[in-house]
N, C-alpha and C positions, 0 to 999 in steps of 0.2 A: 504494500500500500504506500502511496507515495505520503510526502509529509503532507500535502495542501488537503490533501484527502481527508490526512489524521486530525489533521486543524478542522476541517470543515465535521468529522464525527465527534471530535470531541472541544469542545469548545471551552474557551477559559473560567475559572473561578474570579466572577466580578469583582476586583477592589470596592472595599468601602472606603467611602471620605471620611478626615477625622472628625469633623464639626457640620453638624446640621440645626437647622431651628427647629422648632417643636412642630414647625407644619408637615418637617419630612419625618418625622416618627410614628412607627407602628400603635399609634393611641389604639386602636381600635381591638391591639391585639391583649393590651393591657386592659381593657375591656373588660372582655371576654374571660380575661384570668378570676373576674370575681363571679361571675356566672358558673363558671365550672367551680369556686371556694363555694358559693350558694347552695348548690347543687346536692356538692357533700354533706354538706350541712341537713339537707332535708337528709338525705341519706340516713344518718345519727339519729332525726328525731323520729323515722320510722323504727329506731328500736331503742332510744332510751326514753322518747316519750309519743308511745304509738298517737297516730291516729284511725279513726273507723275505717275501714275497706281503704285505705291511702299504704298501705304497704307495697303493694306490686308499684305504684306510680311513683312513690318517693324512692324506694330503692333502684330507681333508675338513677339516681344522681351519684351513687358510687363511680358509676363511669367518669364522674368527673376527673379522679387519679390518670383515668389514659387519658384524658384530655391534657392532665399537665406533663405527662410524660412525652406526648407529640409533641406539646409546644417546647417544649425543653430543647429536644434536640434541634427544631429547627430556627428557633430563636440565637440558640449556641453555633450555628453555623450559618443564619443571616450574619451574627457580627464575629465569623474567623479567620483571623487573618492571617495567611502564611508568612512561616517566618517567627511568628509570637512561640517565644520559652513555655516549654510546659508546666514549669517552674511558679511562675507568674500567674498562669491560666488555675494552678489548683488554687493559688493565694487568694485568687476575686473568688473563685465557688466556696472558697473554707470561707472569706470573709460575708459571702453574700447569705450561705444557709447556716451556720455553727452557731452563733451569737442570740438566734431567735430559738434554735432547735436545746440548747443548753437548758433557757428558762424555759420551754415548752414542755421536758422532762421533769425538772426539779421539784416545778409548781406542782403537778398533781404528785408525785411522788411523797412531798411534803403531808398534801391533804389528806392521804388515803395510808401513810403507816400508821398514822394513832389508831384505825381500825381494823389494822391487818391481825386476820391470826396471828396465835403461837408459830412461832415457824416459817412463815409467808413474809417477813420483812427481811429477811435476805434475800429473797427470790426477785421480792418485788426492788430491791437494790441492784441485784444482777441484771435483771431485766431493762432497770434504769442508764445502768452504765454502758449497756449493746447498745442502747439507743443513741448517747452520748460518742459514741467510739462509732457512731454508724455498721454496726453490722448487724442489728436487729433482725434483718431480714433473712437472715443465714443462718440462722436457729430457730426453725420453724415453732418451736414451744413459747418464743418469746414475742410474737408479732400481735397475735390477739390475747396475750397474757398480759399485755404490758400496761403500765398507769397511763399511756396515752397512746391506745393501737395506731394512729395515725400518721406516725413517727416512721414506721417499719418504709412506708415510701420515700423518708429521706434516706435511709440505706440502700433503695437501689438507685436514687439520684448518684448518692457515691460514688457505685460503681459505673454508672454513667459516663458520670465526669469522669471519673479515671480511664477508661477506653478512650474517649472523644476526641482527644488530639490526635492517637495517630489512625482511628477511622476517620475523621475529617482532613488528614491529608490525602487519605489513600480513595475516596470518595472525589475528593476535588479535582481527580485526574482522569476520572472515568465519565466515559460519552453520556448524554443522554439516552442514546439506546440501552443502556449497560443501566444507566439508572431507574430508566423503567422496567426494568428486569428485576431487580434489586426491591423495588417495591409491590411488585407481586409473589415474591419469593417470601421477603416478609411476611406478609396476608396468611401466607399459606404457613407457614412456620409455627403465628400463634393459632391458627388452626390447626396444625398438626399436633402441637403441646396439649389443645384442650382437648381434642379424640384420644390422645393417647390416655389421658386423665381420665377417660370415662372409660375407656377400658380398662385400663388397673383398678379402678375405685367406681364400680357403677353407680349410677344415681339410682336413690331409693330412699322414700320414706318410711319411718324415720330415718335420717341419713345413719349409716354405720360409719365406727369411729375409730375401727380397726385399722390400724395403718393411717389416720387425722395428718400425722406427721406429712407424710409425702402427697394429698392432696394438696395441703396449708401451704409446703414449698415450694409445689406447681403452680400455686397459682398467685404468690404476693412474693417471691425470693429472686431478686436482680436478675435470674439467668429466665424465668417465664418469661419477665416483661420487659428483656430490653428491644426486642421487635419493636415495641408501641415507639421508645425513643430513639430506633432507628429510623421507621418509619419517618418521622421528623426531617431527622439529618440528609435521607433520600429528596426529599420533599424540597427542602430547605437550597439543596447543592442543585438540585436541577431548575428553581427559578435563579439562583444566580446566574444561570448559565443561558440563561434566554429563553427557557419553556414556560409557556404563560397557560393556563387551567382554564379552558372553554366551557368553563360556569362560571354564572355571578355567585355573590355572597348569597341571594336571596336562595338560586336552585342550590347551590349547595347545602343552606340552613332546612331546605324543603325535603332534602333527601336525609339529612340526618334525622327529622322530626319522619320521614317515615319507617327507617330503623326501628328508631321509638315505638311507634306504633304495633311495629311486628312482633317488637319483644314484649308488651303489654298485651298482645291479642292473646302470647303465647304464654301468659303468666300463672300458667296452671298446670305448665308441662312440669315433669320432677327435676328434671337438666334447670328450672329455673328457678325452683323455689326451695334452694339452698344455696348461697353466696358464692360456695366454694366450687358448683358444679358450674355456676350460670357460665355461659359465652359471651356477658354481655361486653369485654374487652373487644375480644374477636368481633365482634357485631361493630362496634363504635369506633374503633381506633382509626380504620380507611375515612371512613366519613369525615370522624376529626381534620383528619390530613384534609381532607377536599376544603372542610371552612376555614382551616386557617389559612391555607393557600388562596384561597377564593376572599377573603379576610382582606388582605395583607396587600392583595393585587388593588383592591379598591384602593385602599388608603395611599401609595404608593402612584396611582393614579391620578391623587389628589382628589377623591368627591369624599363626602364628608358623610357621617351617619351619627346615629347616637348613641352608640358605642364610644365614641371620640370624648361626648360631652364632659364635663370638670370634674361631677360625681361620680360618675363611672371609672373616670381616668383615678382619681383619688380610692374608690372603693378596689380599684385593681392593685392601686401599690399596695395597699392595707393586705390583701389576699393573703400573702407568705402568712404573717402572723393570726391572723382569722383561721386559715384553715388549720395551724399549729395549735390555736387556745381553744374552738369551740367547744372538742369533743370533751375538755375538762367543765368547761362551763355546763355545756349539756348534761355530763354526768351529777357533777352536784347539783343543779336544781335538782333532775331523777332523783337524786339518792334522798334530797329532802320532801319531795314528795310520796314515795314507795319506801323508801327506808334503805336506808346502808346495806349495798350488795356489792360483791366482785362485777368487774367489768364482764368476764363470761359469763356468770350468772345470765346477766340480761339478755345473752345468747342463745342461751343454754333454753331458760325457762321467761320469755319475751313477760315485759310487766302488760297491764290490759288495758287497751284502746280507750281511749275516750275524747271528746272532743273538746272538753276542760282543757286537755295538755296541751291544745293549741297555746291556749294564753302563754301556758309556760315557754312553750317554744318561743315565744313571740319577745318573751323575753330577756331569752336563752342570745338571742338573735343582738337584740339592743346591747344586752353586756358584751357577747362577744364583740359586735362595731365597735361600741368605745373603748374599749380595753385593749385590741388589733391597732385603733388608732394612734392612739399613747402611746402605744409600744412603739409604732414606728417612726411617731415623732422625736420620743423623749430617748430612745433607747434603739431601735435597729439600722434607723439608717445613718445616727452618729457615728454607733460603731463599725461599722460596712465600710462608711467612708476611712477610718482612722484605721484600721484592718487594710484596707485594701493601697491608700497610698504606702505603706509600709512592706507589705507583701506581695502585693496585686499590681504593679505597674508595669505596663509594657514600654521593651527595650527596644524596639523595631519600628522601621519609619513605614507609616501607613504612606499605601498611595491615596492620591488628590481623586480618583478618575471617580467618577460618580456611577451608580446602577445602572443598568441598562435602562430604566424608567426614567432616568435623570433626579430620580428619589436616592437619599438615604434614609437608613433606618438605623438607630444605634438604638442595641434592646442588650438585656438582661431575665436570666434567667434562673429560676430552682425547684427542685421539685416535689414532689410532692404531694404528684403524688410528689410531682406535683415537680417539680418542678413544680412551690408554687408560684410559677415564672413569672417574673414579670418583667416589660420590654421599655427598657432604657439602658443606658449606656453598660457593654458587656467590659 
């Protein structure tokens, strides 16, 4: 093949500009980060404060974890730049997610040993410290054990970021034919993991719990779900490259709401109603890929939505810390309404629906906002910054040449599952 050939298959990885104004940023995708923090949220209150027949609809918003796990990746590769130290690159992720994830453990940790059994406060210490040290996730006894299960997503963000530099170089070289290869291969990947899981562990009510262990690690431990944050990185390296997605935001958001819909028709099949069997990753994660892409292409286009708007953009930076504090806020109200339980408890043996616990949730909801917000005023993103000039500064001269759109985008990313990403300067 001659080179003009090799040029014309594979095309380059677009230089970002160093400095844009806030009209060429991804607002919309910061957005969207509080919609998927939302999301989860209803998640949590369909089992620590039911509502009537709202279960199959609310436990659609767990998906929001592959939502942040897409955007992760391809937020991390809108802003990479060849040539940047690896060194540097873990510095901004240690300083973007450690600082919030530290006090997101401690705090329930603190609330919940004055009523631990005999015996359960080392465990529930152990459990604290995997969280801490991010490997939560690679001990499947510790994910839904732990004072804040929500955590376990920041451990496969870790392993994430640790791959991500040298898959984003080795990505950035490959054609777009190669990349659209590479994202049906994907698809099919976390589909092969979740057949294989129902094969080893059938679905059946009541679920059996023989072998819990390797369901649990199939389905939340860094090696099930890094497809979702490749998927991203796929996504991500092929609009640098000049492939633009022949859908708007609108079909794209119409096709994911009709997923939605499949998987609510189908909320009675046994494959769905238990957490650990459902597909709904499998199901949402392409989709995701289509809105953010389909997203991202508007905003970069320059027309505007309301996604962009100041609260929206504001309730997106808050996201990281909202999706880290809810599930403790959630739990003490529960615990002060039904009375002091283990967090599996509430799994185990769900407390009873009512439409009272709306209120609760509602202001399960108001503490989490303001207490997300503080945090990230008075406490996360002081520290990020002070962390990240010390650690986190790149030694490499960016080029000037702007995206193919004549847009930049400087974003930022965690996860959380989150990547609970949010897009500003990486």
């Amino acid at each position: 093949m001659s080179s003009s050939a090799l040029k014309r298959e594979s095309p380059p990885l677009t230089p970002l500009a160093p400095a844009a104004g806030p009209a060429d940023r991804l607002h919309s995708l910061t957005g969207l980060r509080w919609i998927a923090a939302l999301a989860v949220f209803l998640s949590h209150v369909g089992t620590l404060l039911p509502l009537p027949d709202a279960k199959p609809v609310l436990s659609l918003g767990s998906s929001g974890v592959t939502f942040f796990f897409v955007l992760s990746g391809f937020v991390l590769t809108w802003t990479y730049v060849v040539g940047d130290r690896v060194g540097p690159f873990y510095g901004r992720r240690f300083a973007r997610v450690w600082p919030m994830l530290l006090v997101a453990v401690l705090v329930p940790l603190f609330l919940q040993l004055p009523d631990a059994r005999p015996g359960q406060g080392d465990s529930l210490k152990l459990m604290a410290l995997s969280a801490i040290l991010m490997y939560q996730a690679w001990v499947p006894g510790h994910i839904l054990g732990s004072t804040n299960p929500v955590t376990w997503s920041l451990a496969c963000e870790a392993f994430f970021y640790a791959v991500f530099p040298f898959v984003a170089r080795f990505t950035a070289r490959r054609s777009l034919r190669w990349l659209g290869g590479a994202a049906v291969a994907l698809v099919l990947v976390g589909w092969g993991i979740k057949v294989w899981l129902w094969e080893a562990y059938p679905p059946k009510l009541p679920p059996s719990f023989t072998g819990v262990d390797g369901m649990i690690f199939g389905m939340y431990s860094p090696i099930a779900r890094i497809w979702e944050f490749l998927l991203g990185v796929v996504a991500a390296t092929a609009v640098r490259k000049g492939w633009r997605l022949p859908l708007s935001a609108a079909s794209a958001t119409t096709l994911l709401a009709a997923g939605f819909l499949v998987l609510w028709v189908l909320r009675f099949e046994t494959w769905r109603l238990v957490g650990i069997y459902d597909a709904l990753p499998q199901v949402t994660a392409p989709l995701y890929a289509l809105v953010v892409v389909a997203v991202a292409q508007r905003d970069l286009a320059g027309r505007t939505s309301w996604l962009q708007a100041k609260p929206m953009v504001a309730l997106g930076e808050w996201s990281y810390a909202f999706y880290l504090l809810h599930f403790t806020v959630l739990f003490e109200i529960s615990s002060a309404v039904f009375g002091r339980k283990s967090i599996m408890e509430y799994y185990m043996r769900p407390a009873e629906a009512s439409w009272s616990n709306a209120g609760w949730a509602t202001l399960a909801l108001v503490i989490s906002i303001v207490a997300c917000a503080l945090m990230y005023r008075f406490f996360e993103r002081p520290v990020e910054r002070w962390l990240r000039y010390r650690i986190g500064r790149r030694d490499v001269s960016i080029p000037t040449q702007p995206l193919h759109t004549g847009a930049q985008a400087e974003s930022r990313t965690e996860g959380g599952a989150a990547s609970m990403n949010e897009v500003r300067q990486a």
